[in-house]
GUSE-172385 format. One record per residue (C-alpha): residue number from 1; residue in one letter; x, y, z. Coordinates in steps of 0.001 Angstrom, whole numbers. Each point is the difference from the previous one (the first is absolute). Example, Ala and Ser with C-alpha at 12.3 -4.5 7.8 and 13.67 -1.06 7.14 Angstrom:
<1,'A',<12300,-4500,7800>>
<2,'S',<1370,3440,-660>>
***
This chain:
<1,'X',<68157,-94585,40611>>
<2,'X',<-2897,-987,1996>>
<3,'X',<-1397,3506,51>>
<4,'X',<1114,1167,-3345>>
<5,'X',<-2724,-2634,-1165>>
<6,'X',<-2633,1215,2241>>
<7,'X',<582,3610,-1750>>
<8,'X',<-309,-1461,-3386>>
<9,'X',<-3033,-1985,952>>
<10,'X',<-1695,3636,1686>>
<11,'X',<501,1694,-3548>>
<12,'X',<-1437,-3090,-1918>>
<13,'X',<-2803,473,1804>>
<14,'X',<-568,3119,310>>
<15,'X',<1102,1641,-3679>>
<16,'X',<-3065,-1009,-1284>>
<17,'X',<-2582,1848,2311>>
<18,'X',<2059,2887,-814>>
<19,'X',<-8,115,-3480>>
<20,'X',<-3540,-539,116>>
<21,'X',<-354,2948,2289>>
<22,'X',<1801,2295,-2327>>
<23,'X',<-1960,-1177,-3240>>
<24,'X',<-3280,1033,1706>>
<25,'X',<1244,3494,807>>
<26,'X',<1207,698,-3070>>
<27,'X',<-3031,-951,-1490>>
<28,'X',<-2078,1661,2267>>
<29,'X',<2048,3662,-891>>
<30,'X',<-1005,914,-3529>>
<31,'X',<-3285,-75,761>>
<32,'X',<816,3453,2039>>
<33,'X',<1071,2071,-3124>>
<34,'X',<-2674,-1480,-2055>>
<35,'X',<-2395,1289,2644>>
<36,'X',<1439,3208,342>>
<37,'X',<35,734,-3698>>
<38,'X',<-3240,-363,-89>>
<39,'X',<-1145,1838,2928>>
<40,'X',<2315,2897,-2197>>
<41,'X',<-1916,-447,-3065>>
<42,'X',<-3574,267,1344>>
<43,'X',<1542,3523,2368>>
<44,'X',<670,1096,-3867>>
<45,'X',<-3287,-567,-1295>>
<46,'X',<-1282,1665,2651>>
<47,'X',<1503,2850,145>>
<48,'X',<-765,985,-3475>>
<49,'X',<-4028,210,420>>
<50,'X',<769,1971,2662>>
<51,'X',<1985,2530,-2088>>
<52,'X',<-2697,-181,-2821>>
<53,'X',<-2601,553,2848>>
<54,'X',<979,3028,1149>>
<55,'X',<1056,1865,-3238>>
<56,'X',<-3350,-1103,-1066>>
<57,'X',<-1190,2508,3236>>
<58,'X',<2540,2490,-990>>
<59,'X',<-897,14,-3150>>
<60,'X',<-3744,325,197>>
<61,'X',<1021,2784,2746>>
<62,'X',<1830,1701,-2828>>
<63,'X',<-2805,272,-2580>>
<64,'X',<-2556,1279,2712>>
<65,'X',<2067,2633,470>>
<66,'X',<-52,1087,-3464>>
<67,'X',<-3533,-554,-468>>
<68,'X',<-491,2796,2827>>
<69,'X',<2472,1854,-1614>>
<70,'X',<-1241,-9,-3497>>
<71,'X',<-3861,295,1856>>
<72,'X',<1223,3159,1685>>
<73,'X',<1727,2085,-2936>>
<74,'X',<-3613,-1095,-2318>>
<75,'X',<-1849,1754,2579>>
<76,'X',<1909,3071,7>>
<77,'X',<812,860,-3426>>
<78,'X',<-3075,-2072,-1734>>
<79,'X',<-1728,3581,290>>
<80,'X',<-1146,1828,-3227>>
<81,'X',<213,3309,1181>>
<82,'X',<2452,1594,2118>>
<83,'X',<-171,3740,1362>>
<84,'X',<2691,2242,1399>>
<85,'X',<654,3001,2105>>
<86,'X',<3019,2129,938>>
<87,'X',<2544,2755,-158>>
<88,'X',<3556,82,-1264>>
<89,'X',<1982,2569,-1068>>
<90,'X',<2099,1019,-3335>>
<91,'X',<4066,1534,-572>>
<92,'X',<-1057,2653,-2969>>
<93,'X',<1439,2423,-1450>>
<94,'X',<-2236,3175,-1214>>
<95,'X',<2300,1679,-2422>>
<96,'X',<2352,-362,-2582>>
<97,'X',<2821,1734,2128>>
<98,'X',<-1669,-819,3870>>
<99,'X',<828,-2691,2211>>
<100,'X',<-2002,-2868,1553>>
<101,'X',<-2681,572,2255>>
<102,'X',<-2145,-2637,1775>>
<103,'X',<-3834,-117,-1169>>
<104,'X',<-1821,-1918,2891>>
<105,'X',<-3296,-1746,-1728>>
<106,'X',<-3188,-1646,712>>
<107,'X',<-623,-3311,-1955>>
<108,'X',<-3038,-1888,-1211>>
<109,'X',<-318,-3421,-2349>>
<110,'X',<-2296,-2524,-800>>
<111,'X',<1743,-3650,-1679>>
<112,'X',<-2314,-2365,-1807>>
<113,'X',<1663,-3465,578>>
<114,'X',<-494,-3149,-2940>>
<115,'X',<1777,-2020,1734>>
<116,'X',<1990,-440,3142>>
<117,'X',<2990,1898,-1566>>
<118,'X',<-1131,2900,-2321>>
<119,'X',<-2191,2524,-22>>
<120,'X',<-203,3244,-1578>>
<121,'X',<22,3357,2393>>
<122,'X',<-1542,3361,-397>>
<123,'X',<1634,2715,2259>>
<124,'X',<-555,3315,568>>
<125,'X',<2161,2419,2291>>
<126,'X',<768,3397,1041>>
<127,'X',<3249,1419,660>>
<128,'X',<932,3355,1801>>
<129,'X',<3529,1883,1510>>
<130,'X',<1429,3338,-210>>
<131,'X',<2601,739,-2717>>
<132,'X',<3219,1741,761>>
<133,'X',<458,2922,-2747>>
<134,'X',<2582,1664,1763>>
<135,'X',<699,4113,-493>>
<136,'X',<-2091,1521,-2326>>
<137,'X',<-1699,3568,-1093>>
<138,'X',<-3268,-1170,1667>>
<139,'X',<1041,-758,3452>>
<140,'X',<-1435,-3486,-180>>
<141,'X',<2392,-2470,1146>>
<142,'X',<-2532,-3091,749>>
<143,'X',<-2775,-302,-2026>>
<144,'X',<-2781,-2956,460>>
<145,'X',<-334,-2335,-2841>>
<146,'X',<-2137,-3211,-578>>
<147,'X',<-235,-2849,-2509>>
<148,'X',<-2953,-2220,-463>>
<149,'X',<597,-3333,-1552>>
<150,'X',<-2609,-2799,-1814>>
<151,'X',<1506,-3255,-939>>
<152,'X',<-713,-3403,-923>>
<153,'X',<2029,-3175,-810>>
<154,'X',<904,-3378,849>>
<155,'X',<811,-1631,3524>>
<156,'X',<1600,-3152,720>>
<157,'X',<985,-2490,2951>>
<158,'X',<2883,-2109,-675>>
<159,'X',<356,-1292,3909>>
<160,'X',<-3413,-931,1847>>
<161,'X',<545,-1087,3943>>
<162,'X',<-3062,-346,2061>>
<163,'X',<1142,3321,2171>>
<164,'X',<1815,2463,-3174>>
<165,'X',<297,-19,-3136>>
<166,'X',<2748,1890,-2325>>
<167,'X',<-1329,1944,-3225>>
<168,'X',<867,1792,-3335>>
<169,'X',<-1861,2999,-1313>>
<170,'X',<-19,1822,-3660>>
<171,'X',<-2409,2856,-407>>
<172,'X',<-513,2840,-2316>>
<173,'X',<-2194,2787,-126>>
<174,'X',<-757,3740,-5>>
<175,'X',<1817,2778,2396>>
<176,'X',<-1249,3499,1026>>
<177,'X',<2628,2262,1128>>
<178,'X',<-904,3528,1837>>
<179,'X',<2715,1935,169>>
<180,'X',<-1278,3417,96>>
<181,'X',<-2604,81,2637>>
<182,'X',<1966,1663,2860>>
<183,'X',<2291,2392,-2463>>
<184,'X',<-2269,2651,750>>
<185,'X',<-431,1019,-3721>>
<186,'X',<3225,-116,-1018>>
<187,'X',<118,-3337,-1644>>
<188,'X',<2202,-2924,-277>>
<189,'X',<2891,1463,-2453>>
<190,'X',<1087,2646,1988>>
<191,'X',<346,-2572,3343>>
<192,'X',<1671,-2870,-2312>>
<193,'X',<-2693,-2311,752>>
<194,'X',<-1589,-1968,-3084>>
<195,'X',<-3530,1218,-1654>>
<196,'X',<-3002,-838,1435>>
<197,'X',<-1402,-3425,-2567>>
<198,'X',<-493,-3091,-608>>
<199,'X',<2642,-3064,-1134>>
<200,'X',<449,-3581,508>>
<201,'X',<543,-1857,3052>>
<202,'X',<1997,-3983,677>>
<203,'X',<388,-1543,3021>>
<204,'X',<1810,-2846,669>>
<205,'X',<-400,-1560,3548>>
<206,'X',<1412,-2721,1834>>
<207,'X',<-2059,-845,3604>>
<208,'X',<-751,-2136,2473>>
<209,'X',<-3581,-998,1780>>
<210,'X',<-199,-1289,3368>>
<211,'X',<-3161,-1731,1537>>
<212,'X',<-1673,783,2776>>
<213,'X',<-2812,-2100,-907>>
<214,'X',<-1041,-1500,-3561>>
<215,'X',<-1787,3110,-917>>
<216,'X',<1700,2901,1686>>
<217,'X',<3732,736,-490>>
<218,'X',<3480,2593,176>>
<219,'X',<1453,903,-2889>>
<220,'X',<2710,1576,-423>>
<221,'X',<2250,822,-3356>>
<222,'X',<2672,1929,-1875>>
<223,'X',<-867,1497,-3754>>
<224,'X',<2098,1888,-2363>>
<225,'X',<-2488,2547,-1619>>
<226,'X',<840,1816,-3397>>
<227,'X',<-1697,2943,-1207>>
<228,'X',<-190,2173,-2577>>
<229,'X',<-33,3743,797>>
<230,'X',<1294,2854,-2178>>
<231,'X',<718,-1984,-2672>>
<232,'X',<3009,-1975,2370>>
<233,'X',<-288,-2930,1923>>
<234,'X',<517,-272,3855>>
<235,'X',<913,-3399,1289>>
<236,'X',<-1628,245,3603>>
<237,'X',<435,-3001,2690>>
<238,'X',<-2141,-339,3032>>
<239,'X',<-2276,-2407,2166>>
<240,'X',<-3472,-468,719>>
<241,'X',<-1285,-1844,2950>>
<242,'X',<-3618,-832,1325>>
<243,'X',<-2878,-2245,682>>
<244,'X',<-1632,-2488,-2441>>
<245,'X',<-3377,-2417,281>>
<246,'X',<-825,-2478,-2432>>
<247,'X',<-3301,-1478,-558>>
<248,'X',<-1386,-1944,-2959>>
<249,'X',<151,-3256,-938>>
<250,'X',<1252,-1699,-2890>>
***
């Protein structure tokens, strides 16, 4: 009995100091989440100036680029006049009855820009090839022929990039075909090559410029060339490469 009263008297005494222990911690403990939420809320604000920082750099990164960019394809094609140079060749055929033979040509033009996309070309070229008659009274079986061409028309660029550009091309004109030159006298009927004459002439082209520099460029281009010889038409496709140099400002 004697010591079961000595226990009760120990935890009278002591209960007290305990519960007092345990009401400071647990007041002491929220404080901890409070403290980490806001530790949590200021990381957030944070990290969105960062995020708006550097877009900010990739942004203004972004529009310098294109200021080069749109800087580099003014100087090219801001030019008034542009000049060309080249060779190309022709699929034609020099009768009514003959097959196709290939003219090879020389090529000169001159475009007169108004603004960075069109322009209007004047073009002048020379075509020449040997026509394959076939067995006839005269013993000619290859004749030399030769077409001269003057044309003029629109041009347009519908893509611009500082190093090419891709172009359309309409031109009409006047055609010269000589037939008869190497027939030795014996004229075009006989050899079933059209008459020596005049007719119309359309091109329509389709080509591509690459720069060198922002004057001096490669062209190169596929037309579809229609004339009018003999009262027919001939539907002729070829291509026409070469050098061009611009100079001229708008």
């Amino acid at each position: 009995m004697r010591s079961f009263r000595s226990l009760a008297l120990l935890l009278a005494f002591t209960s007290p100091a305990a519960l007092a222990v345990l009401a400071q911690a647990s007041s002491s403990n929220p404080q901890t989440p409070q403290s980490s939420s806001s530790q949590t809320q200021q990381q957030s604000q944070q990290t969105p100036s960062l995020t708006q920082q550097e877009m900010t750099v990739q942004e203004r990164i972004r529009l310098r680029r294109q200021q080069r960019r749109a800087q580099a394809i003014h100087d090219t094609y801001s030019h008034l006049y542009e000049a060309y140079s080249g060779a190309g060749y022709l699929r034609f055929t020099p009768g009514p009855s003959l097959q196709k033979v290939t003219l090879y040509a020389w090529d000169e033009g001159f475009t007169r820009y108004y603004n960075l996309k069109l322009g209007v070309t004047l073009d002048g070229r020379g075509y020449y090839g040997t026509a394959f008659v076939g067995i006839n009274p005269t013993n000619l079986t290859r004749p030399a022929i030769s077409q001269y061409d003057i044309l003029i028309g629109p041009t347009y660029r519908f893509m611009l990039r500082p190093k090419y550009s891709l172009s359309g091309r309409l031109m009409g004109g006047y055609a010269q075909g000589n037939f008869s030159g190497d027939t030795s006298g014996f004229g075009t009927a006989v050899l079933g090559l059209y008459p020596d004459g005049s007719t119309y002439a359309v091109s329509a082209s389709l080509f591509a410029e690459y720069n060198l520099t922002p004057t001096v460029g490669l062209r190169l281009g596929a037309n579809d060339f229609v004339t009018g010889f003999g009262s027919t038409q001939q539907n002729s496709v070829g291509f026409t490469g070469g050098f061009l140099y611009r100079f001229g400002k708008q």
